[in-house]
DRENDO-1510 file (C-alpha; in Angstrom, 1 decimal, always signed):
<recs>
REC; n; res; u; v; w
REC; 1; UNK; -34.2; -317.2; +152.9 .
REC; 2; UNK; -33.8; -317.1; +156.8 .
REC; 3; UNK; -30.9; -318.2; +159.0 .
REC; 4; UNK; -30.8; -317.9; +162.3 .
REC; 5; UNK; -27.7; -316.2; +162.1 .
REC; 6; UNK; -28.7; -313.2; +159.6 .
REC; 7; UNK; -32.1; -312.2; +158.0 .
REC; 8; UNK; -33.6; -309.1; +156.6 .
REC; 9; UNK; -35.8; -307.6; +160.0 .
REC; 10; UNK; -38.2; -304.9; +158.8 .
REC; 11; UNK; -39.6; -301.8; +161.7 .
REC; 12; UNK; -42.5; -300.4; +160.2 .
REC; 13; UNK; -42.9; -296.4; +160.8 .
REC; 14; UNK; -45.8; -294.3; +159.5 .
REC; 15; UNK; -44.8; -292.6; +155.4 .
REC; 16; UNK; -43.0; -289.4; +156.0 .
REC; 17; UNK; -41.3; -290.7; +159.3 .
REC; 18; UNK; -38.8; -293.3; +158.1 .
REC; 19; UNK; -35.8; -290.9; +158.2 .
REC; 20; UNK; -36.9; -290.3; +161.9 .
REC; 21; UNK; -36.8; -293.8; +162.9 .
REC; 22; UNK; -34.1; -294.6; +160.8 .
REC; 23; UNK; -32.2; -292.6; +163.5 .
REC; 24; UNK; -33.5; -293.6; +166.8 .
REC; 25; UNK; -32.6; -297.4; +165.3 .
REC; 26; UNK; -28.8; -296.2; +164.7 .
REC; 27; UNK; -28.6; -295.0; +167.9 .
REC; 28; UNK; -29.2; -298.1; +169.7 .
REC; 29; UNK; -26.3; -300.0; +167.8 .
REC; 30; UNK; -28.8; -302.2; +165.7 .
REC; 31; UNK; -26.3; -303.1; +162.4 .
REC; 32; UNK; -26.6; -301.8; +158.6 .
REC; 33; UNK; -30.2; -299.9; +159.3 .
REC; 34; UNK; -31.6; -298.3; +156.3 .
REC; 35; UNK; -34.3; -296.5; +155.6 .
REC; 36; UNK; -37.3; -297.7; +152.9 .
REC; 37; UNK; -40.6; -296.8; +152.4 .
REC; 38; UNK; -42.9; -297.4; +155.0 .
REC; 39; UNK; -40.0; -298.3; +157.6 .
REC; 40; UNK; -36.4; -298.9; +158.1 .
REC; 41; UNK; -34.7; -302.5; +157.2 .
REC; 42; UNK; -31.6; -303.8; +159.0 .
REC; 43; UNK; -30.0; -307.2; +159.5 .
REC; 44; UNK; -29.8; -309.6; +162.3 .
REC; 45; UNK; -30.6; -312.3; +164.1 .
REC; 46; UNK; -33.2; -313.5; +166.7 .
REC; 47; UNK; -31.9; -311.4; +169.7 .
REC; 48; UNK; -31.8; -308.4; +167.6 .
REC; 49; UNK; -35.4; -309.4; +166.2 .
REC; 50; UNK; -36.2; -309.3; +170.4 .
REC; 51; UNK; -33.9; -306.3; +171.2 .
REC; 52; UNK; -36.2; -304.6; +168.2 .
REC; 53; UNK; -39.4; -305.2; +169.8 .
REC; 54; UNK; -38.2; -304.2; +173.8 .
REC; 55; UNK; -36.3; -300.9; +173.0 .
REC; 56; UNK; -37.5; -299.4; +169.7 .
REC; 57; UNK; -40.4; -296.9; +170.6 .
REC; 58; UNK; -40.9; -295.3; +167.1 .
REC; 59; UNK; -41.6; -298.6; +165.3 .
REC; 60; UNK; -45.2; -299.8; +164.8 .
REC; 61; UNK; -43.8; -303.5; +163.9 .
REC; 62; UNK; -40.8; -306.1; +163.6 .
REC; 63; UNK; -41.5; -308.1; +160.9 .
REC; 64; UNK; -38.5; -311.1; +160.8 .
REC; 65; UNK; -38.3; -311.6; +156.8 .
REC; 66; UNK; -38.7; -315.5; +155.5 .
REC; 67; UNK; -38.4; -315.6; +152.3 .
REC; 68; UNK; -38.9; -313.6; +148.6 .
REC; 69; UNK; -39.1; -315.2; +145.4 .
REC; 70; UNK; -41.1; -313.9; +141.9 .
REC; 71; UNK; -44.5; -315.7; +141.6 .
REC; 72; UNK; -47.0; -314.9; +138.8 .
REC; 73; UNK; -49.6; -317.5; +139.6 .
REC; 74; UNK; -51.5; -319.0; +142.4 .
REC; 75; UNK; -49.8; -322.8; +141.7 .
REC; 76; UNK; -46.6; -321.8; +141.6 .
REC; 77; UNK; -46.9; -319.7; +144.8 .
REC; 78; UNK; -48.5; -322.6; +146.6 .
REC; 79; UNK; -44.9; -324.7; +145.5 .
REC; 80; UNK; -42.7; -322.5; +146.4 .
REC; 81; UNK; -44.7; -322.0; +150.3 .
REC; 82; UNK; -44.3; -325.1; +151.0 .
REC; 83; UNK; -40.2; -325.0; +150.5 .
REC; 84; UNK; -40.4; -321.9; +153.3 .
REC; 85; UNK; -38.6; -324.0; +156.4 .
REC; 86; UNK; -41.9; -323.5; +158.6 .
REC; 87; UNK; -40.6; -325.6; +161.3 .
REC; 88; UNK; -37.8; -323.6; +161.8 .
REC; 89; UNK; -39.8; -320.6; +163.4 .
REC; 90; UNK; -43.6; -321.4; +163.9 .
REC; 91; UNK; -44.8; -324.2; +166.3 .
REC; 92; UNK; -46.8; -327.3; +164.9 .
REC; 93; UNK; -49.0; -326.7; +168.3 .
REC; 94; UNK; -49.2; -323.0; +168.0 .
REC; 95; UNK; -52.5; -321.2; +165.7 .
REC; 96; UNK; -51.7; -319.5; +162.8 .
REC; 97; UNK; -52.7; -316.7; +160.2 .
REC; 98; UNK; -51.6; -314.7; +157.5 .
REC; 99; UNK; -52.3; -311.8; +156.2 .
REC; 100; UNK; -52.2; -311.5; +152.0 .
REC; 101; UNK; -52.1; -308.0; +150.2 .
REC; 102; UNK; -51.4; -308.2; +146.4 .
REC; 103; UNK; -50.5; -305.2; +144.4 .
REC; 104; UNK; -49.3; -304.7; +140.5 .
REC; 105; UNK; -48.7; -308.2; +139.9 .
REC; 106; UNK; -50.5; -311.5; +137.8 .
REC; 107; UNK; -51.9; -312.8; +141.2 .
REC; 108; UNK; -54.6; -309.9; +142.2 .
REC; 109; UNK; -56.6; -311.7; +145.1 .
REC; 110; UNK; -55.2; -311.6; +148.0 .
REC; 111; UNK; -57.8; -314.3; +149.4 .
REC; 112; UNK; -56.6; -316.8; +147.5 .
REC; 113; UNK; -53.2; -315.9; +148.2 .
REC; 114; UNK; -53.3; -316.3; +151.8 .
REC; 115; UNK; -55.1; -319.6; +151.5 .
REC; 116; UNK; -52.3; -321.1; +149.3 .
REC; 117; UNK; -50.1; -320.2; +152.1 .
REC; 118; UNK; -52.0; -321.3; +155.0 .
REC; 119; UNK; -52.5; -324.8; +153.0 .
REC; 120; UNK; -48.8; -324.9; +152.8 .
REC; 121; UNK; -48.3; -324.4; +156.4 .
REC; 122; UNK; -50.9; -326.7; +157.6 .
REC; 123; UNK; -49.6; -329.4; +155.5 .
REC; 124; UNK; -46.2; -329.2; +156.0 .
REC; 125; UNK; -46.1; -328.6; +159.5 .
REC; 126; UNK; -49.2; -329.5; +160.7 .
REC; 127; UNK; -50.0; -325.9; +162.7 .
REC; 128; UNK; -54.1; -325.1; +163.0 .
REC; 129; UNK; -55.2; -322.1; +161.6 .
REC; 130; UNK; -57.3; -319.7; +163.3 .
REC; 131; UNK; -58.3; -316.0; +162.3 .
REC; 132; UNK; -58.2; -314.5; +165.9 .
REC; 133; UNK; -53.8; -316.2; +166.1 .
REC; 134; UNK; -51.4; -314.2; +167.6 .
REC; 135; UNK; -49.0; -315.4; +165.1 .
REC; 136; UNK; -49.3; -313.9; +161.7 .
REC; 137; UNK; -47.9; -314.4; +158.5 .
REC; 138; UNK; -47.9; -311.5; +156.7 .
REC; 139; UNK; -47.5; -311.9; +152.6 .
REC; 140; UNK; -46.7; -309.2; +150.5 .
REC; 141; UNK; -46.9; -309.5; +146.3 .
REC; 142; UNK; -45.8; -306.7; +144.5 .
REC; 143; UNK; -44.7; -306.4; +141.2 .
REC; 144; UNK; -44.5; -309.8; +140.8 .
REC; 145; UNK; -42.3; -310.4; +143.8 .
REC; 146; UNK; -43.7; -312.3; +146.6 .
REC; 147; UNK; -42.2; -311.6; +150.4 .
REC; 148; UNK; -43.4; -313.7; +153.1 .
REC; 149; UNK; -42.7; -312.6; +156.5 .
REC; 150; UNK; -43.5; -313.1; +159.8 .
REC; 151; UNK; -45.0; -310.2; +162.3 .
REC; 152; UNK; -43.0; -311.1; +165.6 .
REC; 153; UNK; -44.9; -308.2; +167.9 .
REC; 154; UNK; -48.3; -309.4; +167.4 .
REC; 155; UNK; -50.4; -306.1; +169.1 .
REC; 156; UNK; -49.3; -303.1; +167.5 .
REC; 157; UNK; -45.9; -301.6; +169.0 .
REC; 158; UNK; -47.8; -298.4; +170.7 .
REC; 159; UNK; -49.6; -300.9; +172.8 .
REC; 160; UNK; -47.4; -300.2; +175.8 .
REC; 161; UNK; -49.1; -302.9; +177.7 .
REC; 162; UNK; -49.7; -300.0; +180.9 .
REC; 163; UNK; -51.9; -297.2; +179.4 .
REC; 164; UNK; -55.7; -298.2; +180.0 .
REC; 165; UNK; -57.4; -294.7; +179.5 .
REC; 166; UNK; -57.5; -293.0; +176.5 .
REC; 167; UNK; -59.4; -289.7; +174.8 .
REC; 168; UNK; -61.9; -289.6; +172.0 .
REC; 169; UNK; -58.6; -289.2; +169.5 .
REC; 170; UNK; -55.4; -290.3; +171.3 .
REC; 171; UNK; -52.0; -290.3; +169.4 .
REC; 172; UNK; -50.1; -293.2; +169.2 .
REC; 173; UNK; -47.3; -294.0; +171.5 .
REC; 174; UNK; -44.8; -294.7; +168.0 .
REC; 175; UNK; -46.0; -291.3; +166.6 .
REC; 176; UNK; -45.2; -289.2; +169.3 .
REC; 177; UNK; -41.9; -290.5; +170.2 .
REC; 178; UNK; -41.1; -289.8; +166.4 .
REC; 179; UNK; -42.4; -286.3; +167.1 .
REC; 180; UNK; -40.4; -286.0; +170.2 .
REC; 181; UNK; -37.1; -286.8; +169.0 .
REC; 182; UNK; -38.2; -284.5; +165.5 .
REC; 183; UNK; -38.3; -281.8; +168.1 .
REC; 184; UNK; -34.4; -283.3; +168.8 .
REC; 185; UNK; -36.0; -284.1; +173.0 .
REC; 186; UNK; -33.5; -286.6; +174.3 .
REC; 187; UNK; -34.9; -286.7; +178.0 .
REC; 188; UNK; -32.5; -283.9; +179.7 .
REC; 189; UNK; -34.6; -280.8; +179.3 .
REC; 190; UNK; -38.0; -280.3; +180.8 .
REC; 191; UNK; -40.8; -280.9; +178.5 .
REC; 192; UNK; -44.5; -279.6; +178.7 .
REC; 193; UNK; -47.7; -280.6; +176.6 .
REC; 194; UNK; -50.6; -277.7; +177.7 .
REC; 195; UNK; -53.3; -279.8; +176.2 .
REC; 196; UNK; -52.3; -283.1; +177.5 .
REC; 197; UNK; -55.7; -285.2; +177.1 .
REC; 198; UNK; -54.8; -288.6; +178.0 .
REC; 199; UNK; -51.0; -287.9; +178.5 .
REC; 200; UNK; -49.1; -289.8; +175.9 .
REC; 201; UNK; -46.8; -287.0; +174.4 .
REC; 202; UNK; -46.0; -286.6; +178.7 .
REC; 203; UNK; -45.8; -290.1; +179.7 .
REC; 204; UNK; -43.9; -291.3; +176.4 .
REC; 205; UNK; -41.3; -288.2; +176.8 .
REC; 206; UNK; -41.2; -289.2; +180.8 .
REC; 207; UNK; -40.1; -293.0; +179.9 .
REC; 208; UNK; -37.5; -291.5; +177.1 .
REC; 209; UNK; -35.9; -289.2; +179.9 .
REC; 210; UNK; -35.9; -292.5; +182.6 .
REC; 211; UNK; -34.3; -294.3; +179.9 .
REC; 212; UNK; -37.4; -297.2; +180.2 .
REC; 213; UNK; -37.5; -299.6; +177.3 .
REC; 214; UNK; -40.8; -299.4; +175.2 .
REC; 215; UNK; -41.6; -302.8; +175.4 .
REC; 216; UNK; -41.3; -303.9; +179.3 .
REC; 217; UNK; -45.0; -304.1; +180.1 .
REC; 218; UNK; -46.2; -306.0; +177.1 .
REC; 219; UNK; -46.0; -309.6; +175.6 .
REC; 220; UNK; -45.0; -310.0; +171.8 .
REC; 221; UNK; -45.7; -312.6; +169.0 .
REC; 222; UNK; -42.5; -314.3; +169.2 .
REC; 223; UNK; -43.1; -315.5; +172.7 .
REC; 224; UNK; -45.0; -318.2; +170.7 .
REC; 225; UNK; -42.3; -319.3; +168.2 .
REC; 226; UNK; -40.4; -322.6; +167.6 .
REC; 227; UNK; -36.8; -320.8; +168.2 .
REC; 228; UNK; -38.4; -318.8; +171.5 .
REC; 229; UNK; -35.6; -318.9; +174.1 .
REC; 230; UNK; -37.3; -317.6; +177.6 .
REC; 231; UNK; -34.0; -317.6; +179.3 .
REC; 232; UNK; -32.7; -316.1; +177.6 .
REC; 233; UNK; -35.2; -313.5; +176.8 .
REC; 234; UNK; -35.8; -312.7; +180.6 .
REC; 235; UNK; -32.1; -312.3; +180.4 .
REC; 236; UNK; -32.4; -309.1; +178.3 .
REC; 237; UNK; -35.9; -308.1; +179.8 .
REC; 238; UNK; -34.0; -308.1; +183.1 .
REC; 239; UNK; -31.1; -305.4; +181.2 .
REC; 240; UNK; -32.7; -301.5; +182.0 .
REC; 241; UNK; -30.2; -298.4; +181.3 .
REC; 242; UNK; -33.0; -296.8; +183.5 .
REC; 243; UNK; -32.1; -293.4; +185.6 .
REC; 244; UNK; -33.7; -290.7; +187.2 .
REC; 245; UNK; -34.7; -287.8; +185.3 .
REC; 246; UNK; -32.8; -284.4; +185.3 .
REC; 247; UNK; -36.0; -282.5; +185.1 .
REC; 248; UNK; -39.8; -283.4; +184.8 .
REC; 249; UNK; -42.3; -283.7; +182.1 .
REC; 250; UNK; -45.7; -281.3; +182.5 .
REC; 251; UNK; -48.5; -282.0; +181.4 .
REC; 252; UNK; -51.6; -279.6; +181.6 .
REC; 253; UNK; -55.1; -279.5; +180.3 .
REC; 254; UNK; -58.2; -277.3; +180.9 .
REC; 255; UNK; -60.4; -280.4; +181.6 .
REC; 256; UNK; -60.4; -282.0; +185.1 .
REC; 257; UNK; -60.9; -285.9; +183.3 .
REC; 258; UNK; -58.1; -285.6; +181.3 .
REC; 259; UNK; -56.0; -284.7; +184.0 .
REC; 260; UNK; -57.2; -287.4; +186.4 .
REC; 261; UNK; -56.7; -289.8; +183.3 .
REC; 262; UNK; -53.0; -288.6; +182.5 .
REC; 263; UNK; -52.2; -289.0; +186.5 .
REC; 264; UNK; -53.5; -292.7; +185.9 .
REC; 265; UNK; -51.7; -293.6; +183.0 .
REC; 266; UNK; -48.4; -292.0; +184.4 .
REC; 267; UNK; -48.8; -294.4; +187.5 .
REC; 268; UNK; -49.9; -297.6; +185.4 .
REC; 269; UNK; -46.7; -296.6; +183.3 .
REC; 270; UNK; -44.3; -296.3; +186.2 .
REC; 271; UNK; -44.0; -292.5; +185.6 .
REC; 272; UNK; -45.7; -290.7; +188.6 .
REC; 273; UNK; -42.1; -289.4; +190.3 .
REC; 274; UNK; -40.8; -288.3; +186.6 .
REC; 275; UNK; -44.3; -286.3; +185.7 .
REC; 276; UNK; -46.4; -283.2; +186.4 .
REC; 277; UNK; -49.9; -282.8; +185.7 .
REC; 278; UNK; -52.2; -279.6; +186.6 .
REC; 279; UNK; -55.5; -278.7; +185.3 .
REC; 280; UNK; -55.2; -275.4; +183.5 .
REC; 281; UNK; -56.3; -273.3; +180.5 .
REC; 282; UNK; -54.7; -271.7; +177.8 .
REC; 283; UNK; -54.3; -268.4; +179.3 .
REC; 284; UNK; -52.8; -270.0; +182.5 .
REC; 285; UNK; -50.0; -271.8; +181.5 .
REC; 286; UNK; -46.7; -271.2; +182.2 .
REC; 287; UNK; -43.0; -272.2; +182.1 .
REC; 288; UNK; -42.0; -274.7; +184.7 .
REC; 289; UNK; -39.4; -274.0; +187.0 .
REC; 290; UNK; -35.7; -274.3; +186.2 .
REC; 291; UNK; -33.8; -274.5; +182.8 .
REC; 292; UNK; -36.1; -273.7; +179.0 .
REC; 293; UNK; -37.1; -277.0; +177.4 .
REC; 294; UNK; -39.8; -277.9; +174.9 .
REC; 295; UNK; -43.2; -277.3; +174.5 .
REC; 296; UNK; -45.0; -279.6; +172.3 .
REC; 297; UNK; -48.6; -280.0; +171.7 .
REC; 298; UNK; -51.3; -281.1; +169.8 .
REC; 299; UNK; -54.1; -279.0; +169.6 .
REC; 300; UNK; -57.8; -279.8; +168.2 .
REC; 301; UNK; -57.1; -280.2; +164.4 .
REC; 302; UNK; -60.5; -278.4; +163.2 .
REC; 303; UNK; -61.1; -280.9; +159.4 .
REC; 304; UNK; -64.1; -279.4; +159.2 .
REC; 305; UNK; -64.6; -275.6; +157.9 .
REC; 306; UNK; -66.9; -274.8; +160.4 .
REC; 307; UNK; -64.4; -276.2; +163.1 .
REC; 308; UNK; -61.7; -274.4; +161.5 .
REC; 309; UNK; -63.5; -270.8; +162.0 .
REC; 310; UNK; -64.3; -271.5; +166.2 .
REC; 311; UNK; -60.5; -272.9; +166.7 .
REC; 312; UNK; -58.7; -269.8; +165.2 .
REC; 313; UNK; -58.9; -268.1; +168.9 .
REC; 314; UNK; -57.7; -271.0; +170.8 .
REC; 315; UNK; -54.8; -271.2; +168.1 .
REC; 316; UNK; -54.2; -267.4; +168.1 .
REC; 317; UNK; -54.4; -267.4; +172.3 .
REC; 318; UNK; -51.8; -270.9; +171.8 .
REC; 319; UNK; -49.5; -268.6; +170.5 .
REC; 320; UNK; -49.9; -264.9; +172.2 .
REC; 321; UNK; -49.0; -267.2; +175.2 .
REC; 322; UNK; -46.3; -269.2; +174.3 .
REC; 323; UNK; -44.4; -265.9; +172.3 .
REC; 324; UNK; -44.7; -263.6; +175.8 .
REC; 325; UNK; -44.2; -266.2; +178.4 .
REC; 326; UNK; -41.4; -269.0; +177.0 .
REC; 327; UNK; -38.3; -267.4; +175.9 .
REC; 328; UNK; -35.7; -270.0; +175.8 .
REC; 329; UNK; -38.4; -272.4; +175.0 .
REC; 330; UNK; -38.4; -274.8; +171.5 .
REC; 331; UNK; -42.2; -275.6; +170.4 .
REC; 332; UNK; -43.8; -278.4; +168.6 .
REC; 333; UNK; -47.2; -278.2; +167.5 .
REC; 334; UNK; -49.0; -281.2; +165.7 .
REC; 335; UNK; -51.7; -279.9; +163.3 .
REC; 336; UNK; -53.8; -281.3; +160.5 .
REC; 337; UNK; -54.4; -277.9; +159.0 .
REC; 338; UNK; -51.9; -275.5; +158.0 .
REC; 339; UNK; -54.0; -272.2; +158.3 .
REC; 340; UNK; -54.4; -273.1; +162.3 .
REC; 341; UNK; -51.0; -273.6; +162.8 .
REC; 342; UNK; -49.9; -270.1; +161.0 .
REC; 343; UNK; -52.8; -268.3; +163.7 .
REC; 344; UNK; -49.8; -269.0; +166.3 .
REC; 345; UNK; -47.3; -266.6; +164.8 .
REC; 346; UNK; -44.8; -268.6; +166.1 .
REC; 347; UNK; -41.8; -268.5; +163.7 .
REC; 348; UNK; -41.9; -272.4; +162.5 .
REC; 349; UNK; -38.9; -273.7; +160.6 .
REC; 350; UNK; -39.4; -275.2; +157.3 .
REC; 351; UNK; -41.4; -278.6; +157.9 .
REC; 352; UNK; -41.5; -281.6; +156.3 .
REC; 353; UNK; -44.4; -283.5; +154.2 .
REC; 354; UNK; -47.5; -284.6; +156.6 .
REC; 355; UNK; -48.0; -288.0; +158.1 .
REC; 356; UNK; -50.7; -290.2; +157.9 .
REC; 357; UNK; -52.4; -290.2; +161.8 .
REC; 358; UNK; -56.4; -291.7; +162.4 .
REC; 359; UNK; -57.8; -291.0; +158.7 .
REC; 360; UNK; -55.8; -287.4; +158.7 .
REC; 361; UNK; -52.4; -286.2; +157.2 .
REC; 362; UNK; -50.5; -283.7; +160.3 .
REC; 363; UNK; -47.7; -281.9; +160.5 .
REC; 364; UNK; -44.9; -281.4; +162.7 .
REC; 365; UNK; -44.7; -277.5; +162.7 .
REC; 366; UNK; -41.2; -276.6; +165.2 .
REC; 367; UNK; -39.6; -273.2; +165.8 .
REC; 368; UNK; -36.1; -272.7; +166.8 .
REC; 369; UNK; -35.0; -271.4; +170.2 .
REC; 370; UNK; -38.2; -268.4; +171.5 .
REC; 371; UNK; -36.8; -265.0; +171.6 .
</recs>
């Protein structure tokens, strides 16, 4: 049950990258984090529920736990909603909906489900329901176990609130600072992405070297709750460790629109000073002045066969390029198929299992230091 002292918080992070976020959450002080499938748990109270939100960029969601109990039928579930202390988090004034997915357990529809809970809430507390809310109740029953919680971000975490332009297949804001700090970037080296589209691996490593908290352009879910404190949230808000960066992040591309794009973003994201953009192929790149860094891109992936065959040059030319002209340089390369990746010839260290990413599974492929 929730207190406002102590509850169970829940970041979601993408399978395969809990370990990942599991350590950008130690590192900014959050207490008892651990990591569980699909994201990392710790516990705390409603600051920390607000702190989670503003500074975590790897999560895709804070989900503030209500309550748990076993249910194994659709009456007893509506009883037990209607002891959750509503009142104590959502606003009788305030829309409402929730979100039901069943799994492995007596009560299979997750319709019914969430209309037992939102009967609960509307008679108890008197809140209207509507399916376009900001404030969702999501309820989870698995195995027999039913876990109601309540989403406090409301859009997705990646929604920055500042990037307006996007490509035909952007990456997500979360997912590349995951891949970032993978590739162990911690904002004092200089990065470069040489197929930057829309410049999210650029602008997300620019904000991680200006030490610029995730969430400072957006508003969040909890904004709308019963225990909301604005003071005291503008109070944090109003807290930035930010600095200037020791060195820039690059960004290049071989199309003029993405390049124009990235320079828009960067701006709309506060990042112009920190960030570099140049239109350039392949063949042109090369290693920014001053101290090695990281490389990291994401190529084209190639899913189909066909696709696969006309992208082996570009791969092959990725790597010819990188091996002659960035000694001292770490690489990252994001890629859906294996086979593409290996065209590099870069000498990748052992990798882990791929991630889920827009109806694919990628890989993180990294290499060590470039000889």
């Amino acid at each position: 049950m929730i207190q406002d002292k102590g509850f169970e918080i829940f970041l979601t992070a993408p399978p395969g990258l809990e370990e990942c976020l599991l350590d950008e959450v130690k590192g900014k002080g959050f207490k008892r984090p651990r990591a569980v499938p699909g994201g990392v748990v710790l516990l705390g109270g409603w600051p920390e529920v607000w702190r989670a939100n503003l500074w975590v960029r790897g999560a895709g969601r804070v989900l503030a736990r209500l309550d748990g109990f076993r249910v194994q039928h659709l009456a007893q579930l509506a009883g037990r909603a209607r002891h959750v202390p509503w009142a104590r988090v959502l606003r009788p004034d305030i829309p409402f909906r929730v979100e039901a997915t069943c799994a492995k357990s007596r009560i299979y529809h997750s319709g019914a489900a969430a209309e037992r809970i939102e009967t609960a809430i509307k008679e108890t507390l008197g809140a209207p329901h509507s399916a376009e809310a900001e404030v969702t109740v999501r309820v989870r029953i698995e195995d027999d176990f039913c876990t109601i919680s309540l989403d406090t971000s409301g859009d997705l975490l990646h929604k920055r609130g500042h990037k307006l332009e996007v490509n035909a297949a952007p990456m997500r804001e979360t997912m590349a600072a995951l891949f970032l700090r993978q590739c162990g970037f911690d904002g004092n080296e200089p990065m470069l992405d040489p197929m930057c589209g829309s410049g999210t691996l650029v602008i997300e490593a620019a904000e991680i070297a200006a030490r610029l908290n995730p969430g400072r352009s957006r508003r969040f879910a909890f904004e709308q709750l019963a225990n909301f404190d604005a003071e005291a949230w503008e109070r944090m808000r109003g807290v930035s460790p930010q600095r200037t960066p020791p060195a820039l992040c690059h960004g290049s591309d071989r199309d003029a629109g993405a390049i124009a794009m990235s320079a828009a973003n960067a701006e709309r994201a506060g990042v112009s000073a920190h960030t570099s953009f140049r239109q350039a192929s392949i063949s042109d790149i090369a290693p920014p002045e001053g101290k090695p860094g990281l490389v990291i891109v994401n190529p084209p992936y190639g899913t189909r066969l066909g696709d696969r065959k006309t992208l082996m040059p570009l791969y092959q030319a990725l790597g010819q390029v990188l091996s002659r002209r960035f000694a001292g340089w770490r690489v990252g390369l994001i890629a859906a198929e294996p086979m593409l990746a290996q065209a590099t010839r870069l000498p990748f260290l052992p990798h882990g299992a791929p991630v889920p990413h827009g109806g694919l599974r990628v890989t993180l492929f990294r290499t060590g230091t470039l000889g």
